[in-house]
Every structure is written in C-alpha cells, then in structure tokens.
N, C-alpha and C positions, 0 to 999 in steps of 0.2 A: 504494500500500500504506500501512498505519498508518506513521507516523513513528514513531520508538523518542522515547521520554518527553522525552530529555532534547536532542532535537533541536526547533529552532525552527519548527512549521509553517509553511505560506504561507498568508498573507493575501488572494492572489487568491480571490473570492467572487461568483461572479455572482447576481442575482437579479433571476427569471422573475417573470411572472406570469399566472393564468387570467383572462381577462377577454373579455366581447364589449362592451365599451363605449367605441366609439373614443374617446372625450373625455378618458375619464379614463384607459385603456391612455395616452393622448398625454402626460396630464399625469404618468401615474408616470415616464416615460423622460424626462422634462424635469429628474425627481427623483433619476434614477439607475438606475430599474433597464432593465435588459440586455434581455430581451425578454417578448413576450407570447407566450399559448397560446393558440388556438381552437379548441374543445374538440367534436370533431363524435363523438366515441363514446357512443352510448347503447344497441346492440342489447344484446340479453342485460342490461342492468346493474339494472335493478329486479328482474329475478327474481334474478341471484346477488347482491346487495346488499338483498335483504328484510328489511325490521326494521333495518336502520344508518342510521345516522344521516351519509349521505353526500351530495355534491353531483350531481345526474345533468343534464348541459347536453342541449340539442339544437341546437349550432349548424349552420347553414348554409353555402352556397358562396358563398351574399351577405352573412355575416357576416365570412371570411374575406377576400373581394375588398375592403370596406372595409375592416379595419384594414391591410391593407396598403396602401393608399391613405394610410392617416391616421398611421400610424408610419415612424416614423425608425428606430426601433433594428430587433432579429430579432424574425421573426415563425414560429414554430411552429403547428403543426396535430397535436393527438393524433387518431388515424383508430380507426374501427375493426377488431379483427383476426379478423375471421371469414375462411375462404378463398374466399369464394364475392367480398369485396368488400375486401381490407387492399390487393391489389394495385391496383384500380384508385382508391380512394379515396387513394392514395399517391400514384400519378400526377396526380391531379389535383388535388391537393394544392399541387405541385410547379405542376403550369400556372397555380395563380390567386397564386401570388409568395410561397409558404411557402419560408423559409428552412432551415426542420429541418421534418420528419415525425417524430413521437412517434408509435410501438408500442406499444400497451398489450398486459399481459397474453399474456407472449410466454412461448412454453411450448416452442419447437422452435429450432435454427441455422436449419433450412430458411425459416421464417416470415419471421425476418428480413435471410436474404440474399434470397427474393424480392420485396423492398420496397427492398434495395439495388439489382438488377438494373435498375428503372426508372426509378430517381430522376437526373434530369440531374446534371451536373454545375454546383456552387454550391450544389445541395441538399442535407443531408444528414439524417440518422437516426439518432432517438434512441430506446431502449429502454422502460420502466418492464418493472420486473422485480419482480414480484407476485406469482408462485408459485413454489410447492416447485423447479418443474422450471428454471425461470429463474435460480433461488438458487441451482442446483447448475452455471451455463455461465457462470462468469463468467470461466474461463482463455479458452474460448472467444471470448465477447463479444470480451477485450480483442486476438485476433485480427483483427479486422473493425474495416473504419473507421468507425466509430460517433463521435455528437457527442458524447455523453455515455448513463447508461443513468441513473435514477430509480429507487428504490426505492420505490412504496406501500407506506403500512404498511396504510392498511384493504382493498385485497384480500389482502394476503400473510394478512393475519390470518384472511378469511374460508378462504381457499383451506388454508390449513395448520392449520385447528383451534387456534391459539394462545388463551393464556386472557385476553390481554387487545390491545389494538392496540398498545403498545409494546412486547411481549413480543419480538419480533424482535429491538430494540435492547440488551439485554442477556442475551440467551441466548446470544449471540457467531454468529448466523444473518447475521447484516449485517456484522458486524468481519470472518466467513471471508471475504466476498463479497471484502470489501474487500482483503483479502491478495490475492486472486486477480484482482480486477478492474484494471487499471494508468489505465483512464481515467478522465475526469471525472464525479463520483459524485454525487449528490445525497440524500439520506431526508427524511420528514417535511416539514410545513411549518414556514414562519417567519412570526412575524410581530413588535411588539416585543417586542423581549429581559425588559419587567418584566411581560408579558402573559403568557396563555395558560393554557390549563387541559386536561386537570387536571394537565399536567405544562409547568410555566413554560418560555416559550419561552428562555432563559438557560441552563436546562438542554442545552436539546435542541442550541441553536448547541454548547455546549461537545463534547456527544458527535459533533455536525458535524467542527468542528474536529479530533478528538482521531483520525477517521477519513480527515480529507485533504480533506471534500469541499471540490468548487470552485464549486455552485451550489445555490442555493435556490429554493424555490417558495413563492409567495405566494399565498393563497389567501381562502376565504369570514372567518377568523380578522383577516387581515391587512386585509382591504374594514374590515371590524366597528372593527377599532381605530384604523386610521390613520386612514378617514376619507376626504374628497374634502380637505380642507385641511390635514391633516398628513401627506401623503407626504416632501415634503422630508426633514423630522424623524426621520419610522419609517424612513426606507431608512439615513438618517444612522446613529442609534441599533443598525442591525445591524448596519450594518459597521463602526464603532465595537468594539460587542459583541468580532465577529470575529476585529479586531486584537488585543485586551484577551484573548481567549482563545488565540489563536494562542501570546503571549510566557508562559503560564505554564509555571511549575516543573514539574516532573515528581510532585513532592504535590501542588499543585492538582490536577494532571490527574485524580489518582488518586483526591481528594477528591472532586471533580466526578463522577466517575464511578459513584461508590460510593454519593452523592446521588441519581442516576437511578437505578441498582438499589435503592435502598430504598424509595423512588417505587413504585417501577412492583409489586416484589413488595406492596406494601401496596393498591395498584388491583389487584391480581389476587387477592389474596384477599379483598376489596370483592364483587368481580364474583361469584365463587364462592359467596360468603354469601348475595348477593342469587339466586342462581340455585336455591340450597339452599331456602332461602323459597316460593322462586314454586312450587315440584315439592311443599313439603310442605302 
C-alpha cells in the first residue's frame, strides 16, 4: 500500500528489462539489473495498438532457450493471453528455463489461476494489469501467489479511453490499485532519471516511489539512452535517483507530485487541441 508521507519508503528497487539480445541482456546484469523479458506476445496487438506509437516483438522459443543459456540473473517470458494458447504457451515457457511467466492483459481470476495450475514449481507468475477489469482485482490479485503484477500504461490507456497515457497516474486509477494490491508493483518505464519525455523520467521514479513500487522496467527509452556503454552508469543513476526519493519530506513528496499533475493535465489538453484541429 502507499506509505503515509511522512514514513521512510524502501529503497528495495529491482530493474527488469525487455530485451532478445543475449550480449547485451548479459552485459546489463553485469551492471545491475535483476532480470530480462522475452517478449513472445504479439497476436491481437497491431490491430488493438493501431496508430500508437508502441513496441510489438515476435520472439521465439529459440530466443528464449538462448538467453537462458547466456544469463545469470531471472529470466521472464511475457506469453500471450488468448485461451485457445496462454495455457500452453505458459507451460512451455516454464520447460525452456523461464523463471517468471508474465500475463499480459488479464481481464478475468480464472485467466490467471489457469497459468498458475501449470507452472512447476521455481516458476512463477506475473501479471500486467492493462485494463478496466484488471484495475478493479487487485484485493484479488494480492490473494494469489503472484511475482509481482505491472501496470501498462499504453494498453490501460487504449482499453479505458483515457485522454492521455499518463492519465492513469494521476486520476488516482493506479494509487486505488495500489491501496489494494499488497505485492510487488511496478508502472511505466525507466530509464535515466535526467531523461525522458515528454514527462522526465525523475518525475515518474518519484510517483514510483511515492506508491511503494519494488521494480522497474526498462525498455526501447532506456536501449536509446544508456546505450551499449553506459549501462553501468544509467542503472547507477536510478537507483541512486531511488534512494534520493525514497528519504524525502512529506513537501517534497507532495511537490513532486503536484509537478506530475500539472505535466500530464497540460499533455492532455495538448492532445485535445491537437485532436480538435484534425476533426475541424
């Protein structure tokens, strides 16, 4: 749950990241971070993802069998959830040496206890929680042994009509989750803290923090900035960030916060203006 303002959050911070490139997945866990993704969901996501500006992988069962080969740290598989194929893409999942199986786009309990029922034990299962229906099971979720659950913000956006992709992060849609969710939580990407656009990744660690979570996801933002030769550095610099946000006052927090709401209401009426344009 949120920590009350004037309590010290924790600085425990893991950070994931999507990648099929065993050389450098190798080199960022040299640098620090905790685990990779291998990203085999693609059915459905160009047609609900039309017109955004998002990442769609196609990996394979032989991209997964190397990075497990080539990493040392976790290694994750987000699968996809359709029912015809989440159950057995889970199971095998688990049989080529995934350590967690990532759920995308989970809309039902049933979905995700029948992706628990198969997954051996050492393996476990993590959420992303994308839609309306997902944002409303989060007393649920925290029943179930889950690794953690993820927030996307760009399907929640597309699926819930929001007027901009941060729009979740301060309409208090993610803060209820979070009251109600008791495990390890994640939103948004990271990448460095003096980066990112169009809402500076400094910002977003801080509302990280301000909500408990315990991990990050690194993504196409964080490849762009860090680079093949400054991982050491960017993983430094987050968790740095982190600690530096974790120890502030209960005014920073509230400063910090009140920075993202002015953000994001000022992108949302950007979006609007420009949407009013195009219709006239």
């Amino acid at each position: 749950m949120i920590l009350p303002a004037t309590t010290v959050c924790r600085t425990e911070f893991d950070l994931w990241m999507f990648s099929h490139d065993c050389g450098y997945a190798s080199a960022a866990m040299a640098a620090g971070m905790v685990g990779v993704v291998v990203d085999w969901e693609w059915r459905d996501k160009e047609l609900r993802q039309a017109g955004r500006d998002t990442e769609i992988n196609h990996a394979t069962e032989e991209d997964l069998r190397l990075m497990r080969m080539a990493v040392r740290g976790a290694v994750a598989c987000r699968i996809n959830n359709q029912p015809h194929v989440r159950v057995q893409e889970a199971r095998r999942a688990a049989e080529l040496g995934a350590d967690e199986v990532w759920l995308p786009m989970v809309r039902s309990v049933t979905e995700v206890e029948e992706c628990l029922a198969v997954l051996p034990p050492g393996c476990r299962l993590g959420l992303l929680a994308e839609t309306p229906e997902a944002m409303g099971l989060a007393t649920q979720f925290s029943r179930l042994p889950l690794s953690r659950v993820y927030v996307g913000l760009n399907d929640l956006w597309i699926s819930s009509g929001r007027p901009h992709l941060f729009s979740a992060l301060i309409d208090r849609v993610v803060e209820r989750f979070r009251e109600e969710y008791t495990g390890a939580l994640g939103v948004a990407g990271v990448t460095r803290p003096a980066s990112g656009s169009p809402v500076p990744c400094r910002l977003l660690l801080a509302e990280m923090s301000r909500l408990s979570c315990r991990f990050g996801v690194a993504r196409r933002a964080f490849r762009r900035d860090a680079g093949e030769t400054n991982l050491l550095a960017a993983i430094g610099e987050i968790h740095a960030a982190m600690h530096q946000l974790s120890r502030r006052s209960p005014a920073q927090i509230t400063e910090d916060r009140r920075a993202l709401e002015i953000l994001v209401r000022q992108l949302e009426f950007r979006r609007a203006e420009l949407a009013d344009r195009a219709e006239s």
